[in-house]
C-alpha atoms as one frame of an Amber mdcrd trajectory, in Angstrom:
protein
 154.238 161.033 254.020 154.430 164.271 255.618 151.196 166.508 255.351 151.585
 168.845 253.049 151.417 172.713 253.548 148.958 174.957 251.380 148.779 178.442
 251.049 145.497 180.249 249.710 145.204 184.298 250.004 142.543 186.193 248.951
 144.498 189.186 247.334 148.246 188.963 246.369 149.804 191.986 246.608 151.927
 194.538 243.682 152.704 198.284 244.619 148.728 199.200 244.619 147.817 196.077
 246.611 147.897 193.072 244.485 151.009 191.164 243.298 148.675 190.914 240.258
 145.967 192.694 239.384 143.371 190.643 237.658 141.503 192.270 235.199 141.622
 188.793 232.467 142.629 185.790 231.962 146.329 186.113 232.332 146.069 188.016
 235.538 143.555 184.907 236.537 146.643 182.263 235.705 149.063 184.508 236.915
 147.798 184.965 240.261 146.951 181.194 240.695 150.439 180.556 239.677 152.060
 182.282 242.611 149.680 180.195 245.068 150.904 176.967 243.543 154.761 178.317
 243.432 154.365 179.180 246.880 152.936 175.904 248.315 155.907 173.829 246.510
 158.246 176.126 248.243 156.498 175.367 251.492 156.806 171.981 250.817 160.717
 171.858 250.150 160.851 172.247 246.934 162.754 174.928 244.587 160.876 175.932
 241.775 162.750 176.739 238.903 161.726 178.485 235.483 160.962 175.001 234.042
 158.760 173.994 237.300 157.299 177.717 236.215 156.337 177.001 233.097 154.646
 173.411 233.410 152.593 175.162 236.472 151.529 178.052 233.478 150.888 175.578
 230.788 148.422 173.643 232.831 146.944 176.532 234.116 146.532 178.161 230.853
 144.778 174.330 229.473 142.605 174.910 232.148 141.838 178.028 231.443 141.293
 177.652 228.044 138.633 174.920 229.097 136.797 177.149 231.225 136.324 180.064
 228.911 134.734 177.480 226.276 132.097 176.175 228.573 131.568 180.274 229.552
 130.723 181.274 226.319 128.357 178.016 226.063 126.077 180.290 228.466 125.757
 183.724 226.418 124.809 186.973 227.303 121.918 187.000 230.763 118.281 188.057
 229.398 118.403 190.524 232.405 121.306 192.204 230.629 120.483 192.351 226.859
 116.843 194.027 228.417 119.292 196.478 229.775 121.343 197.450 227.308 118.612
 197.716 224.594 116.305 200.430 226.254 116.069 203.566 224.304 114.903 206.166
 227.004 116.327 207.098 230.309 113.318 206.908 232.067 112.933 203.517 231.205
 115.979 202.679 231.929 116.195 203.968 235.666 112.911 202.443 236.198 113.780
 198.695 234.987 117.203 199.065 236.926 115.325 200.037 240.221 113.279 196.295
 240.103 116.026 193.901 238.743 118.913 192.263 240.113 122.350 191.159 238.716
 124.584 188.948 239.866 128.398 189.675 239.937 128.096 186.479 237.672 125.376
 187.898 235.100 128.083 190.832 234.781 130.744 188.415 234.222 129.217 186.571
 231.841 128.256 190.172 230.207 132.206 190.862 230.186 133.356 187.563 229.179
 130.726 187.386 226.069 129.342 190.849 224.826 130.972 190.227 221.329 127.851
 187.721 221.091 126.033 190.759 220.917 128.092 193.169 219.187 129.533 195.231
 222.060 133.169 195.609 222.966 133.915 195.489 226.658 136.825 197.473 228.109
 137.369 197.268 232.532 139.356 199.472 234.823 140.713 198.711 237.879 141.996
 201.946 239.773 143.157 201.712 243.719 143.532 204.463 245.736 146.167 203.345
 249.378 147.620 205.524 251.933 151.414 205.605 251.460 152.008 203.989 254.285
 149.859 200.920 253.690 151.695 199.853 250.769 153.078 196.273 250.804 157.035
 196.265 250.262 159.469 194.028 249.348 160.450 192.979 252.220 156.740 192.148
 253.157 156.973 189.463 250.351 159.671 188.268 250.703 158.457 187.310 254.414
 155.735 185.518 252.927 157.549 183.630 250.400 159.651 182.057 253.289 157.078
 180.531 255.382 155.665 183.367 257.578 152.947 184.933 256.307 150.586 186.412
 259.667 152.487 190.063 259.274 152.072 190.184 255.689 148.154 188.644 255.775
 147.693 191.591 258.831 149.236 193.989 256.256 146.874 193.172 253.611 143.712
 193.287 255.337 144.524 196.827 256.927 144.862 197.662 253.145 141.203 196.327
 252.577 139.984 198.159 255.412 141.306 201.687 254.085 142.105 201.692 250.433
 139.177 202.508 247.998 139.341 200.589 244.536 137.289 201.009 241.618 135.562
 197.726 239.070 134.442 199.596 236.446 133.318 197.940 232.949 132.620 199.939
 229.820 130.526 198.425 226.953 131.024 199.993 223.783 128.782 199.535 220.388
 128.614 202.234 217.786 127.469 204.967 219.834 126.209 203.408 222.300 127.967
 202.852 225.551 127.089 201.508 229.470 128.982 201.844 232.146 129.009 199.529
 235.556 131.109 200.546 238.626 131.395 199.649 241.925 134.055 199.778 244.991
 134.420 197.369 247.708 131.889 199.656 250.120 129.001 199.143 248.054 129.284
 195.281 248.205 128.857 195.302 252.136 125.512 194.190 253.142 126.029 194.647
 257.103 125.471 197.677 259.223 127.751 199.705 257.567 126.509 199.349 254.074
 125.569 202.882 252.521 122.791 201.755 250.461 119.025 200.735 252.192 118.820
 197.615 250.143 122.462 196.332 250.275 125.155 195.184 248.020 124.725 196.897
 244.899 126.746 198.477 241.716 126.221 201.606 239.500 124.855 201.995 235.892
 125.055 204.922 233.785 125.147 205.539 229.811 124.740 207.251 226.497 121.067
 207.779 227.721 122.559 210.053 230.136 123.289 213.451 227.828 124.541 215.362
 230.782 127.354 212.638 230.666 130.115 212.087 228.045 131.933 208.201 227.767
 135.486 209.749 227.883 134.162 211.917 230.837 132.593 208.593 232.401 135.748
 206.789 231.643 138.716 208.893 232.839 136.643 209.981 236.304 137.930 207.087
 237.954 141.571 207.776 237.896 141.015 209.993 241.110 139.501 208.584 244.333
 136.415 210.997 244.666 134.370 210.099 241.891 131.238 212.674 240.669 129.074
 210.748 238.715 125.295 210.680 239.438 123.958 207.034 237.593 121.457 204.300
 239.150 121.685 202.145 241.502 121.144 198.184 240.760 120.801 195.466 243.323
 123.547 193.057 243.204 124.023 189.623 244.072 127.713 188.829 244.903 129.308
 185.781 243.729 128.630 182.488 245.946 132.085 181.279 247.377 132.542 177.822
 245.698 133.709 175.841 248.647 134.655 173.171 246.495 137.881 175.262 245.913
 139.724 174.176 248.742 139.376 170.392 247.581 140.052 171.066 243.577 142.911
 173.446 244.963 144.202 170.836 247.423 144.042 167.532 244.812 145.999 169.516
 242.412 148.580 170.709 244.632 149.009 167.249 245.557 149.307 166.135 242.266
 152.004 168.722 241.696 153.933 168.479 245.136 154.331 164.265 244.107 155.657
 165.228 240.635 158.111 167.732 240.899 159.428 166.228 245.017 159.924 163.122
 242.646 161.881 165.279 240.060 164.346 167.133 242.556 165.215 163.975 244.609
């Protein structure tokens, strides 16, 4: 049988960089979608809006799967310590010795109603005009060529400047953790002595207002003056590449046996 072809990319693209931006679950299938749609193209076979659908349906089992064993693991104790001091001081002092994880924060995100707070995220992505990914770029992709389009993308890493922020919200209280792409680089260029790291602020910063916090990051330069926290990026799970591999084989013998 002839080997089949896989594609994998980091980032899809949309008009900000991203052919979707993932900020939840459906941006999660979505995106994971288009990598299996475009590996059963590679392989010879059309996918049509009933191909589409079986692809989301077992994505969205998955999913569904995934977020159960999540909220099996609560909020981190590093976290809930966190979120429950009463004074600034202590506050900035406790966030100056810890470390999170991109997973603690994650986990955080995915189950802060376990602890009464209500979790909002913003995205925002700031590219020079003429770094945007067009159609045509796509469309180049889509049709078994993707080097231009993967070059394209990764100048668009290199200069565009895009904002995680997460907002968690109970009563009164509210905390705030942003970071760009910058302050995750732990090389020579990294801006921070001790590395990859995100901000904090919140209510226990008067000088601050949430809606103030909150609609800052729709413009690139960003004035707000919180604490820095170590962070410890996510591990890549090499085991993707084989759980991504087995399925698209799975999926590449089903639906070649369907359009023959």
């Amino acid at each position: 049988m002839k080997e089949p072809h896989y594609y994998k990319l980091g980032s899809l693209t949309s008009p900000s960089g991203a052919l979707f931006i993932i900020n939840d679950n459906e941006g999660v299938i979505l995106s994971k979608a288009e990598i299996y749609k475009a590996t059963l193209q590679a392989n010879g076979i059309t996918v049509t809006p009933e191909i589409e659908q079986q692809i989301l349906l077992l994505l969205r089992k998955r999913q569904a799967e995934f977020d159960q064993q999540v909220s099996l693991l609560g909020v981190p104790d590093r976290l809930k310590t966190l979120l429950e001091f009463t004074k600034k001081s202590k506050a900035i002092a406790y966030c100056r010795r810890v470390c999170i994880s991109e997973h603690d924060l994650f986990l955080l995100a995915h189950n802060c109603s376990q602890i009464e707070f209500k979790h909002r995220s913003k995205f925002t992505e700031f590219v020079p005009q003429d770094r945007k990914v067009l159609d045509s770029d796509i469309s180049n992709m889509k049709q078994g060529n993707p080097r231009q389009f993967i070059n394209k993308v990764d100048r668009i890493i290199e200069e565009r400047k895009r904002y995680h922020v997460h907002l968690f919200e109970r009563d009164k209280e509210w905390h705030c953790f942003y970071y760009t792409y910058k302050d995750m680089e732990s090389g020579k260029e990294r801006h921070w002595e001790l590395g990859s790291h995100l901000h904090y602020v919140s209510h226990l910063w008067t000088n601050y207002r949430k809606k103030q916090v909150w609609d800052s990051f729709d413009q690139r330069n960003v004035d707000i003056q919180g604490v820095h926290i170590k962070l410890e990026p996510f591990v890549i799970d090499q085991s993707f590449n084989t759980q991504f591999k087995s399925s698209a084989v799975e999926l590449i013998n089903k639906f070649r046996q369907s359009n023959s």
